[in-house]
Biopython code that builds the backbone (N, CA, C, O; Angstrom):
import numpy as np
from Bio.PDB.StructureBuilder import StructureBuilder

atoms = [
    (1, "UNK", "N", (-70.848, -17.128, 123.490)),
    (1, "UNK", "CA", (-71.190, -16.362, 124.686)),
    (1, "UNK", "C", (-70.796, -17.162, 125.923)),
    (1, "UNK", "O", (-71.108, -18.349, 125.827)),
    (2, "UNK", "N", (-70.242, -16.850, 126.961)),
    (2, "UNK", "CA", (-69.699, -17.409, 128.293)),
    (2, "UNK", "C", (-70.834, -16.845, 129.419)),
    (2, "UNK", "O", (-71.283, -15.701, 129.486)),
    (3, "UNK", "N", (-71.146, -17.968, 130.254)),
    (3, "UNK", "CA", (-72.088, -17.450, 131.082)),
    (3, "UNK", "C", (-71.697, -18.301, 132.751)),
    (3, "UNK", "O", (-71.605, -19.422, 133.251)),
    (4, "UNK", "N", (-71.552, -16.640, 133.136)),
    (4, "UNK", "CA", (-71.461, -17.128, 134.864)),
    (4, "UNK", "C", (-72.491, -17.287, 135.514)),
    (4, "UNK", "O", (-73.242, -16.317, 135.619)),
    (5, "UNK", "N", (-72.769, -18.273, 136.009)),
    (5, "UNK", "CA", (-73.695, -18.695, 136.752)),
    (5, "UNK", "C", (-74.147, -18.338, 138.485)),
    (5, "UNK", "O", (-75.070, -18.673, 139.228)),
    (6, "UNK", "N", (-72.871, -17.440, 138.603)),
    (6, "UNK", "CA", (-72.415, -17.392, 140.329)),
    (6, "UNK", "C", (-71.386, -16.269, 140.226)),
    (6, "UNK", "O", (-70.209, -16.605, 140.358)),
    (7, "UNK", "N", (-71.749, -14.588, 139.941)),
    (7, "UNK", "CA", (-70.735, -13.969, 139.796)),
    (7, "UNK", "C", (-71.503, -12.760, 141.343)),
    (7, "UNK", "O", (-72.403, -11.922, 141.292)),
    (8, "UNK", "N", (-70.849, -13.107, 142.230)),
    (8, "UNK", "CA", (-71.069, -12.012, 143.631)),
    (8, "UNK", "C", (-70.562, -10.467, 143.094)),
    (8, "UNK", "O", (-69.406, -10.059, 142.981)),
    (9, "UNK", "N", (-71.695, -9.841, 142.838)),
    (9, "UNK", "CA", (-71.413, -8.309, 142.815)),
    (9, "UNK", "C", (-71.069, -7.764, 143.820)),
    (9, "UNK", "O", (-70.468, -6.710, 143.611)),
    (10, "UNK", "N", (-71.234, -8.120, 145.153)),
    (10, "UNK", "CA", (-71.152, -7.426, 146.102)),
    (10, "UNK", "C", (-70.050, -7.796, 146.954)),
    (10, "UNK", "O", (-70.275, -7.880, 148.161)),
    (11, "UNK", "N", (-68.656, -8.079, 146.423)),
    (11, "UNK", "CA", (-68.256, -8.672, 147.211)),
    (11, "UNK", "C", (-66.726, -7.668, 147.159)),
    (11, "UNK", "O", (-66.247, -7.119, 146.166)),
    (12, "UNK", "N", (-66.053, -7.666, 148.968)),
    (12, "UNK", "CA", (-65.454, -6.727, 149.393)),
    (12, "UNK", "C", (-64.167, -6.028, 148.503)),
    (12, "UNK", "O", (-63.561, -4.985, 148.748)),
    (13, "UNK", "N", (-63.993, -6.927, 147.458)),
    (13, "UNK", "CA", (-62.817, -5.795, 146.478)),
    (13, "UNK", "C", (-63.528, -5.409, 145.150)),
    (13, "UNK", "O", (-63.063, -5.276, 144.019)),
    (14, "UNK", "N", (-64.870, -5.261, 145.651)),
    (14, "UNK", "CA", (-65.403, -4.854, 144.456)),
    (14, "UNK", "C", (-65.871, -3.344, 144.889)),
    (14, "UNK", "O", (-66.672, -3.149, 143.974)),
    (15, "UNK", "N", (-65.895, -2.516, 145.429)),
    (15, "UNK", "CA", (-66.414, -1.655, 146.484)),
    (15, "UNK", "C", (-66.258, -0.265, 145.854)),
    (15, "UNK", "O", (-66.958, 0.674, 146.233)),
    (16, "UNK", "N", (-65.244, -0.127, 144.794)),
    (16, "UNK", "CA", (-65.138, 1.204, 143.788)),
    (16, "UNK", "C", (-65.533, 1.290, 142.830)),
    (16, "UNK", "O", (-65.229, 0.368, 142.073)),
    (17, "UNK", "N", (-66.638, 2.661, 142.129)),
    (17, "UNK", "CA", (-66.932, 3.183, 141.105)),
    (17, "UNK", "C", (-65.978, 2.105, 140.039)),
    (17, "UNK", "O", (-66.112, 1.133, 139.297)),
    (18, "UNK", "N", (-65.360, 2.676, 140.356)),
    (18, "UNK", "CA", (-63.701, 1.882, 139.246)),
    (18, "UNK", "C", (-64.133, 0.725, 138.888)),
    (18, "UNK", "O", (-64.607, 0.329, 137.823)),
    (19, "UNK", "N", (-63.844, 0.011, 140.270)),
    (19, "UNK", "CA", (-63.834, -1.448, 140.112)),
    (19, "UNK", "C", (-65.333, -1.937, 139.515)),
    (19, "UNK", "O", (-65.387, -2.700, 138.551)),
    (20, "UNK", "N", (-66.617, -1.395, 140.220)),
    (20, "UNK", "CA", (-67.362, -1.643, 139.139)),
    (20, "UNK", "C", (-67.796, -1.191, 137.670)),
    (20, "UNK", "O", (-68.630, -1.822, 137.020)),
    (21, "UNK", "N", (-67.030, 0.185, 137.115)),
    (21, "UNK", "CA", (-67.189, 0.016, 135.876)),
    (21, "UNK", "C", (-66.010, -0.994, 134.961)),
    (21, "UNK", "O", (-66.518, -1.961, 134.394)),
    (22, "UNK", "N", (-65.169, -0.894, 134.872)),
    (22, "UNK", "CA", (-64.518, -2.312, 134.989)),
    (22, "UNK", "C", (-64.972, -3.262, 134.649)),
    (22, "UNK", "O", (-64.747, -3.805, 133.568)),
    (23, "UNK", "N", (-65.576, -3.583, 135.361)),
    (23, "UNK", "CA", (-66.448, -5.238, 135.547)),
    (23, "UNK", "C", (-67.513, -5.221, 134.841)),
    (23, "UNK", "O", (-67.996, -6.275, 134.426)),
    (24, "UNK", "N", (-67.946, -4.279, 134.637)),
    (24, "UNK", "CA", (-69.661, -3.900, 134.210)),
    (24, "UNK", "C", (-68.923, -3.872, 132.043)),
    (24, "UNK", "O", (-69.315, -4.553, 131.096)),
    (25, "UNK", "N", (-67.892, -2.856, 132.096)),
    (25, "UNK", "CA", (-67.122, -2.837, 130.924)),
    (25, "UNK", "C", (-66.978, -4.156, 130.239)),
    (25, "UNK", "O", (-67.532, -4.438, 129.177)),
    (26, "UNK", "N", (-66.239, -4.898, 130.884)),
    (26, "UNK", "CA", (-65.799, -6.144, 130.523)),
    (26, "UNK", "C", (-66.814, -7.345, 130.151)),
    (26, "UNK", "O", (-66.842, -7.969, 129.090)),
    (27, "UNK", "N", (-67.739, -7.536, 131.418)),
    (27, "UNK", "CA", (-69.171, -8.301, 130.549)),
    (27, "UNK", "C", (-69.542, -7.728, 129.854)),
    (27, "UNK", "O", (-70.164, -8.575, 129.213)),
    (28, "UNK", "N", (-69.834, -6.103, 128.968)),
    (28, "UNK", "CA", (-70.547, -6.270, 128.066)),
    (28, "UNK", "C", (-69.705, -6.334, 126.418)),
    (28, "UNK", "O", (-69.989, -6.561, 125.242)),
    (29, "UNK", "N", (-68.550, -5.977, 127.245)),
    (29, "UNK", "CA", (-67.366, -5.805, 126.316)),
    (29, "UNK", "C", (-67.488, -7.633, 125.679)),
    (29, "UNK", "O", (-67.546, -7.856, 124.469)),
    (30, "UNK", "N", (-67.506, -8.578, 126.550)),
    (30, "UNK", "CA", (-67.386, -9.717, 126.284)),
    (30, "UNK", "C", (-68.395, -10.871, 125.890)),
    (30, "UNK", "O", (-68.109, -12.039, 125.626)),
    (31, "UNK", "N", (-69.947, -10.124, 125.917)),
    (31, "UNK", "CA", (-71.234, -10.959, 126.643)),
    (31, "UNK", "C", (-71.055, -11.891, 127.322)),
    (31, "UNK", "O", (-71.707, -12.929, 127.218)),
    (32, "UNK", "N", (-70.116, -11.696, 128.166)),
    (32, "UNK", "CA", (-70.777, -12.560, 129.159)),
    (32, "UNK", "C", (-72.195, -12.715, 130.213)),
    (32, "UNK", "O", (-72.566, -11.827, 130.982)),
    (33, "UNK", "N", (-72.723, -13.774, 130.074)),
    (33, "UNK", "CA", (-74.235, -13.955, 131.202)),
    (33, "UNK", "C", (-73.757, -14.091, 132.108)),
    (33, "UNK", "O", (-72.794, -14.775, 132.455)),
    (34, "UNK", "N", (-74.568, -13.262, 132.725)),
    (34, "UNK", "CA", (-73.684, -13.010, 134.200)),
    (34, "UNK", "C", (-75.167, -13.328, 135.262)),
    (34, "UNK", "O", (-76.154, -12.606, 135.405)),
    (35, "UNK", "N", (-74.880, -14.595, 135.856)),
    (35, "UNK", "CA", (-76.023, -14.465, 137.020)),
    (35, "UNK", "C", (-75.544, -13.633, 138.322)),
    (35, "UNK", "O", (-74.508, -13.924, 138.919)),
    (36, "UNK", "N", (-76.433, -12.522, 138.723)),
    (36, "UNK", "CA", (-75.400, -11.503, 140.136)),
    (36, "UNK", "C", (-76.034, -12.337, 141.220)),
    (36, "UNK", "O", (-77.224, -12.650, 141.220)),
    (37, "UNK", "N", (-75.278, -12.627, 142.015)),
    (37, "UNK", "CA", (-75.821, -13.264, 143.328)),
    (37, "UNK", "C", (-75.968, -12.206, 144.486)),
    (37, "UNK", "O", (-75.192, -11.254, 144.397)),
    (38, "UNK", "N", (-76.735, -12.210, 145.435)),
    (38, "UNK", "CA", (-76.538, -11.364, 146.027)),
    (38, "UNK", "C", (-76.518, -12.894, 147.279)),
    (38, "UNK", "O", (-76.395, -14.070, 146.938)),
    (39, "UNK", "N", (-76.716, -12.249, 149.054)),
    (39, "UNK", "CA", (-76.034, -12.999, 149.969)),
    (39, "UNK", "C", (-77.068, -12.442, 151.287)),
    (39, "UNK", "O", (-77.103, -12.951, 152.407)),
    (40, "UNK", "N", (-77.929, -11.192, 150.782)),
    (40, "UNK", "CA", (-79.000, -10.595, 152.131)),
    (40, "UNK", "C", (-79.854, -9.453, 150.936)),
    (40, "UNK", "O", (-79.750, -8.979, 149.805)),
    (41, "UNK", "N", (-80.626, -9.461, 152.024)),
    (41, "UNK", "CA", (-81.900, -7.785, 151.463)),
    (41, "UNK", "C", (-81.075, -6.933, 150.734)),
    (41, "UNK", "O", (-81.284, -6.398, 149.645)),
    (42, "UNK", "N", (-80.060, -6.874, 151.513)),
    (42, "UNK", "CA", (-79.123, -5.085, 151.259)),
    (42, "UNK", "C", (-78.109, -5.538, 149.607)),
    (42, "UNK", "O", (-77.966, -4.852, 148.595)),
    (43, "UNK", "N", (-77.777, -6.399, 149.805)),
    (43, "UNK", "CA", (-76.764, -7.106, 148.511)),
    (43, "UNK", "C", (-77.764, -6.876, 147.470)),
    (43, "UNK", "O", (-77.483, -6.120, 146.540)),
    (44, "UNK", "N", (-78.975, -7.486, 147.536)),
    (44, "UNK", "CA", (-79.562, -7.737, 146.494)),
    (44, "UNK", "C", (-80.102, -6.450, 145.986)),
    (44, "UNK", "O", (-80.235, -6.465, 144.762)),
    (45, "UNK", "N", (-80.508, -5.168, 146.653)),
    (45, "UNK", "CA", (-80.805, -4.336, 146.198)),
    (45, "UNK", "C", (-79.464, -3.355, 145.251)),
    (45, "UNK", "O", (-79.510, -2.410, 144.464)),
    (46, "UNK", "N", (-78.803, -3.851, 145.606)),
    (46, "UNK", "CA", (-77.229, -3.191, 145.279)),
    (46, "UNK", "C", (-76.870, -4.052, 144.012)),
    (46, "UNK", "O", (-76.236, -3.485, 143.122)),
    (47, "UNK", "N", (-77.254, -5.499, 143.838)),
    (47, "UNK", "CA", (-76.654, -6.042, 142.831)),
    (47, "UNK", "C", (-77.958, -5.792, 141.269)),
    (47, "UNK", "O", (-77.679, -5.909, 140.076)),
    (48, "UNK", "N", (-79.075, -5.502, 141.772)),
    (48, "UNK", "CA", (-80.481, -4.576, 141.044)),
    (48, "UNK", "C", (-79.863, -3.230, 140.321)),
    (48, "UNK", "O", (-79.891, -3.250, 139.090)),
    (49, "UNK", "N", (-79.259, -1.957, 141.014)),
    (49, "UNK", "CA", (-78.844, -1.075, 140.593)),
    (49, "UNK", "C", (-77.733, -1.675, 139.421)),
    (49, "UNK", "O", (-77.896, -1.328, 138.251)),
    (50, "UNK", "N", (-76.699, -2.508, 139.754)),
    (50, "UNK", "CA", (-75.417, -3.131, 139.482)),
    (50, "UNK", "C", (-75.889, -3.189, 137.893)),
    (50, "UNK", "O", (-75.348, -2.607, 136.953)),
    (51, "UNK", "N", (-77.321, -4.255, 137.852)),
    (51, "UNK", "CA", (-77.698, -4.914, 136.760)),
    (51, "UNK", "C", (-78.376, -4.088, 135.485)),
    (51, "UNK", "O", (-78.477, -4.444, 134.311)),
    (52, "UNK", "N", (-78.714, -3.114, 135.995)),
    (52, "UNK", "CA", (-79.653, -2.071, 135.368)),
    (52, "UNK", "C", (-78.475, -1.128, 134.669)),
    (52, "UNK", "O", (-78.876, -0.047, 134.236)),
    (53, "UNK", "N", (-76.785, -1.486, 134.485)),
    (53, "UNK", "CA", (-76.204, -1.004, 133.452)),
    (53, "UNK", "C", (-75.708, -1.931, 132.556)),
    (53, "UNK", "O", (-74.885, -1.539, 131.729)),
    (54, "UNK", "N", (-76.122, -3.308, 132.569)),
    (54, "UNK", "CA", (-75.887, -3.798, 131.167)),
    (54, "UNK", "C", (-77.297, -5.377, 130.949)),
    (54, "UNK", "O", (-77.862, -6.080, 131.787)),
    (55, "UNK", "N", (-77.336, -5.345, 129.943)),
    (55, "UNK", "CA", (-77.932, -6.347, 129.479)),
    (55, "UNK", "C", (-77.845, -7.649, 129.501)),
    (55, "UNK", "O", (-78.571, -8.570, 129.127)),
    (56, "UNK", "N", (-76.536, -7.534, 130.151)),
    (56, "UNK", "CA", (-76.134, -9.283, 130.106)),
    (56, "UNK", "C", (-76.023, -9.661, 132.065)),
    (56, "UNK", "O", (-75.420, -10.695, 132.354)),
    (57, "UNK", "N", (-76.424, -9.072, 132.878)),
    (57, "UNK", "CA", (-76.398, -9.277, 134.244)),
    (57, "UNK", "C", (-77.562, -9.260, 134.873)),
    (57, "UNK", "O", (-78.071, -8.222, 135.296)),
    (58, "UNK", "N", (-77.970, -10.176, 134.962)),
    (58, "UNK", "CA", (-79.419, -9.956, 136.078)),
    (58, "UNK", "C", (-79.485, -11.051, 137.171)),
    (58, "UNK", "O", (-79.043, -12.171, 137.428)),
    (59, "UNK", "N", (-80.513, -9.816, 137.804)),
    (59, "UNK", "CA", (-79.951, -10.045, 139.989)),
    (59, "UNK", "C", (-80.756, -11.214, 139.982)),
    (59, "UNK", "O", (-81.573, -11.635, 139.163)),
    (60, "UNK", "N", (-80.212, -11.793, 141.442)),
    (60, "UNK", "CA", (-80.920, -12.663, 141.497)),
    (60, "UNK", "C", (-81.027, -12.906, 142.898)),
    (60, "UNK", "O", (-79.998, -12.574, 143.487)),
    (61, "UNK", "N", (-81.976, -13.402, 143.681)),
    (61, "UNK", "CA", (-82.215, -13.397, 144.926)),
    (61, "UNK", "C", (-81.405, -14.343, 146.045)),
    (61, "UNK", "O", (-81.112, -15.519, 145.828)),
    (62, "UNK", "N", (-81.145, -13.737, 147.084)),
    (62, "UNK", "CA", (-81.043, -14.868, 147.971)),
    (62, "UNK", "C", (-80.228, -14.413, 149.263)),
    (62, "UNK", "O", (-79.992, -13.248, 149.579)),
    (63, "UNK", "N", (-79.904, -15.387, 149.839)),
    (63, "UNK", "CA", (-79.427, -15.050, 151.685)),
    (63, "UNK", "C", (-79.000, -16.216, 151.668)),
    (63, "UNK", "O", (-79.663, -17.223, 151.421)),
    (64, "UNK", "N", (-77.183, -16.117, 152.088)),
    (64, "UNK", "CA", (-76.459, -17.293, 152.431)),
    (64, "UNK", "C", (-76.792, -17.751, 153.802)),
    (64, "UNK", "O", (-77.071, -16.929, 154.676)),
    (65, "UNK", "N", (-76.770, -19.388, 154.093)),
    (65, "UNK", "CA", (-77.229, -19.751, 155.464)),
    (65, "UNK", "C", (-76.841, -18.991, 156.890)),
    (65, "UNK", "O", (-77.559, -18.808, 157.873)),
    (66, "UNK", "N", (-75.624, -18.658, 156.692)),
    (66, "UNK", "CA", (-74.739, -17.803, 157.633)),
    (66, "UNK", "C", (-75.572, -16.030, 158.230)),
    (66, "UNK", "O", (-75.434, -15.417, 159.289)),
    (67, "UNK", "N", (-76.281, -15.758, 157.160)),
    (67, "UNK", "CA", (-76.858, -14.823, 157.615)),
    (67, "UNK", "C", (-78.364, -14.910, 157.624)),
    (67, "UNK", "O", (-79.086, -13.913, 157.657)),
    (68, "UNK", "N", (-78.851, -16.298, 157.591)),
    (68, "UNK", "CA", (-80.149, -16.414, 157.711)),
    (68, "UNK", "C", (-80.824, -16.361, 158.966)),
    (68, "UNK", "O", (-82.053, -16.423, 158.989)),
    (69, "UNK", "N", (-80.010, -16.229, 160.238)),
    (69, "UNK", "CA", (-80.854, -16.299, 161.503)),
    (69, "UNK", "C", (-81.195, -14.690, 161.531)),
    (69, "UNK", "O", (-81.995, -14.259, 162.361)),
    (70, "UNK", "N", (-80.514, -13.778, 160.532)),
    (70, "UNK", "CA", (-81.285, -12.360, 160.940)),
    (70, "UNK", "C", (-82.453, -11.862, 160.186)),
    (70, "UNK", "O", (-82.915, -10.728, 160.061)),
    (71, "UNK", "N", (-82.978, -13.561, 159.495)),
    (71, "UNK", "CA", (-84.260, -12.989, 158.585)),
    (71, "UNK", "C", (-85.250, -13.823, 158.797)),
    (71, "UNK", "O", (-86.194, -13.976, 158.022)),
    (72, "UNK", "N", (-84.998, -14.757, 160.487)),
    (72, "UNK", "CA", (-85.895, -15.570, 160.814)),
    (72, "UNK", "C", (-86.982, -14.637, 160.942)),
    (72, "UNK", "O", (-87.778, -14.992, 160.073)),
    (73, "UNK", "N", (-87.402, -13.758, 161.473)),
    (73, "UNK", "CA", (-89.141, -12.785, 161.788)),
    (73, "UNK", "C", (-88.918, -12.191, 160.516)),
    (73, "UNK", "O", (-89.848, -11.412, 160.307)),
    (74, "UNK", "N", (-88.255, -12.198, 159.737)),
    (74, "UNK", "CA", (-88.637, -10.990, 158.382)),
    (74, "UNK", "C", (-88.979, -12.308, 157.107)),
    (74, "UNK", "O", (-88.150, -12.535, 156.225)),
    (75, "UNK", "N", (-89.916, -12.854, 157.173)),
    (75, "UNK", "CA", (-90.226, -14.127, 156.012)),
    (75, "UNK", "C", (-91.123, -13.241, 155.289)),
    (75, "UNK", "O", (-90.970, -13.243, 154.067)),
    (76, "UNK", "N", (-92.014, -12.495, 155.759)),
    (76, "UNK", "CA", (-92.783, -11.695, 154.578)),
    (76, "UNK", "C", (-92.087, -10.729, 153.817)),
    (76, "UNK", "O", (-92.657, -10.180, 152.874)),
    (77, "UNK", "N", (-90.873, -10.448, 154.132)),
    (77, "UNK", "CA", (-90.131, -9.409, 153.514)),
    (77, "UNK", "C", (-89.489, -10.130, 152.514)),
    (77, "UNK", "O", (-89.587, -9.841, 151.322)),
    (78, "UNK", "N", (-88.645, -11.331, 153.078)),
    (78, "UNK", "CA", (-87.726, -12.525, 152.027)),
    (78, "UNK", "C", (-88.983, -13.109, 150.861)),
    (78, "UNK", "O", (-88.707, -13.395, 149.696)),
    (79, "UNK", "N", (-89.974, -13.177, 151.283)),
    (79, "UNK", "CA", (-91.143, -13.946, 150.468)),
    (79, "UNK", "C", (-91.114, -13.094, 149.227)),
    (79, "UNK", "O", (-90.793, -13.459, 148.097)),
    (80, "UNK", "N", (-91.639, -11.480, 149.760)),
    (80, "UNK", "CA", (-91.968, -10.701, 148.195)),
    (80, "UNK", "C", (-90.362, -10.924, 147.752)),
    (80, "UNK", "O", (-90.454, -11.942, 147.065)),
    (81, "UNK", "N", (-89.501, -10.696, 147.755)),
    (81, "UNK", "CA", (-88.048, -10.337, 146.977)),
    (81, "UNK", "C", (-88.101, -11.926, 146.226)),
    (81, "UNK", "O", (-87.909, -12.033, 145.015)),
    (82, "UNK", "N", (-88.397, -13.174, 147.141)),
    (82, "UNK", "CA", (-88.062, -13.854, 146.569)),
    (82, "UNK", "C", (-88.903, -14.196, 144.823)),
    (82, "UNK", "O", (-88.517, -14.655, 143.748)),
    (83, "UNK", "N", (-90.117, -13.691, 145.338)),
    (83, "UNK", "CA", (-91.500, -13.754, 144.810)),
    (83, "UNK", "C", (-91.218, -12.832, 143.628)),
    (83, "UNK", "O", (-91.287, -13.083, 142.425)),
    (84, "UNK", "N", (-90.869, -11.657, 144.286)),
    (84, "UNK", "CA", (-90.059, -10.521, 142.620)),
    (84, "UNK", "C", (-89.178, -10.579, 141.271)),
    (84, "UNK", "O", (-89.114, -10.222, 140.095)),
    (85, "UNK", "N", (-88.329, -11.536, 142.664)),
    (85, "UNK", "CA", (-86.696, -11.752, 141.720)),
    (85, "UNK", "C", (-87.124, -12.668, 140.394)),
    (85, "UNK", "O", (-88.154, -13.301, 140.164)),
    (86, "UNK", "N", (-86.114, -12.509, 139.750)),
    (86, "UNK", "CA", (-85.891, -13.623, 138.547)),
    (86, "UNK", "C", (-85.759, -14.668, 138.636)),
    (86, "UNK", "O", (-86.314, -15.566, 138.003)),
    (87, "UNK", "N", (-84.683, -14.747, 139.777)),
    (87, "UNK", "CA", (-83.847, -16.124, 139.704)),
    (87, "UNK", "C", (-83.780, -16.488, 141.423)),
    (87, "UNK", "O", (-84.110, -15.585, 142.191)),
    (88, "UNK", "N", (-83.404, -17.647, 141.915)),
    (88, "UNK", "CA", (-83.157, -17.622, 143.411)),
    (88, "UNK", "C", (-81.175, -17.993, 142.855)),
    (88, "UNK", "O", (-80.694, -18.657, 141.937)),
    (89, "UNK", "N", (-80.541, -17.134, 144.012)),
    (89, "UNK", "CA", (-79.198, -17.728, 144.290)),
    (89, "UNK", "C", (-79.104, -18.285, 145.074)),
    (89, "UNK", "O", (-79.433, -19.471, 145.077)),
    (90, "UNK", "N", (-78.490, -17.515, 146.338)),
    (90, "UNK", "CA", (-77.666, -18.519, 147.959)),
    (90, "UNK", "C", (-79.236, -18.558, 148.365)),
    (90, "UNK", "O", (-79.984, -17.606, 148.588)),
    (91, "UNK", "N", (-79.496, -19.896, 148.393)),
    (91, "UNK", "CA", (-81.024, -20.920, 149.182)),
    (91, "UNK", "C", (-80.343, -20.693, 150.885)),
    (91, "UNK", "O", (-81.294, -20.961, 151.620)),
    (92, "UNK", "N", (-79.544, -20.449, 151.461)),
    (92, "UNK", "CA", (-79.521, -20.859, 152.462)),
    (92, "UNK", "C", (-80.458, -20.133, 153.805)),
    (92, "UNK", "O", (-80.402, -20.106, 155.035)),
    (93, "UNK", "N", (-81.013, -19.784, 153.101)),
    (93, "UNK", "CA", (-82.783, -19.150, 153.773)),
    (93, "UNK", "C", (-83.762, -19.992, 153.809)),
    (93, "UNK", "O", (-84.543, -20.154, 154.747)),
    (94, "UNK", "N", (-83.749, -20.437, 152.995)),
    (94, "UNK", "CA", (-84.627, -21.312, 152.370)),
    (94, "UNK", "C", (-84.224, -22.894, 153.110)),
    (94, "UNK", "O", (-85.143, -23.600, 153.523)),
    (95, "UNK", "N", (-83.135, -23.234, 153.195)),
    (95, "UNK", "CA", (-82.419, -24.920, 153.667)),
    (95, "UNK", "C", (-82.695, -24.498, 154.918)),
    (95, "UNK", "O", (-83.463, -25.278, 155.482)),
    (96, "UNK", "N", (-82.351, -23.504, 155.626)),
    (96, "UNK", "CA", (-82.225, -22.965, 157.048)),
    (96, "UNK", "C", (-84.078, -23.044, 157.328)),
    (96, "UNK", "O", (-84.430, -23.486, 158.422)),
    (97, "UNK", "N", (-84.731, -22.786, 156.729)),
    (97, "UNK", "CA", (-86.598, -22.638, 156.781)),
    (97, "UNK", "C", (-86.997, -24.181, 156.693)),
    (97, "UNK", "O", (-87.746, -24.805, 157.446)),
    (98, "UNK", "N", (-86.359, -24.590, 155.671)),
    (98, "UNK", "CA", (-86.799, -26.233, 155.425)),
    (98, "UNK", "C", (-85.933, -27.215, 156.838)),
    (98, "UNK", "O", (-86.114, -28.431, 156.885)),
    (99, "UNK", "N", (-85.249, -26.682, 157.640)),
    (99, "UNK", "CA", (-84.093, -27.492, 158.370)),
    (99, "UNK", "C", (-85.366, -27.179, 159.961)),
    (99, "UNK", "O", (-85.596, -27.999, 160.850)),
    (100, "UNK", "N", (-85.974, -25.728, 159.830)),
    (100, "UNK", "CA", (-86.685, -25.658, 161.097)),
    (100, "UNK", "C", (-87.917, -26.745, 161.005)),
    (100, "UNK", "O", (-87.927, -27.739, 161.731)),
    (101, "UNK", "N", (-88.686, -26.539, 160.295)),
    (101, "UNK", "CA", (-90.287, -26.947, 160.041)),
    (101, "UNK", "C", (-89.817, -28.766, 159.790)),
    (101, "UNK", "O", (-90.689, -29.601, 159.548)),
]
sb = StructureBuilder()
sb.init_structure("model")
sb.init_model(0)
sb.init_chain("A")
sb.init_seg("    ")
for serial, (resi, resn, name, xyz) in enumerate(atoms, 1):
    if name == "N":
        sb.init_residue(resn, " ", resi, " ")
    sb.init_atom(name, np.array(xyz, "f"), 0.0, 1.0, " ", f" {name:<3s}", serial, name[0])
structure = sb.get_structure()
């Protein structure tokens, strides 16, 4: 079994039906473990749907540093998702929180 540790579902040439059955085909075609990263709120809810057609992909939380100044007042929102998720991915919410305090 091959397992990605860092596979971005959400990322801009992935954006067609197509392209994600495809992809969705191929990991299960292959088992590959697929950790989905997501990168904000909106990714991660998108890479949730993503995961919920095969068995071998599950989401996993997180917000790259780059878009963490738009979730400085939303920490109770990042808290439950983080608190929900399975797994944490892009910390840079988290380095960006630990870099203020």
């Amino acid at each position: 079994m091959l397992i990605d540790t860092h596979l971005h579902l959400d990322e801009p040439w992935l954006k067609s039906n197509e392209q994600y059955r495809k992809t969705i085909e191929d990991i299960n075609a292959n088992k590959i473990m697929a950790w989905g990263q997501s990168t904000d709120v909106d990714s991660y809810e998108r890479v949730k749907k993503v995961a919920e057609q095969s068995e071998y992909i599950f989401p996993s939380f997180g917000v790259l540093l780059w878009y963490a100044y738009e979730y400085v007042d939303r920490f109770d929102e990042v808290r439950k998702l983080a608190e929900e998720a399975l797994m944490m991915g892009e910390v840079g919410l988290v380095d960006g929180y630990l870099r203020i305090i």
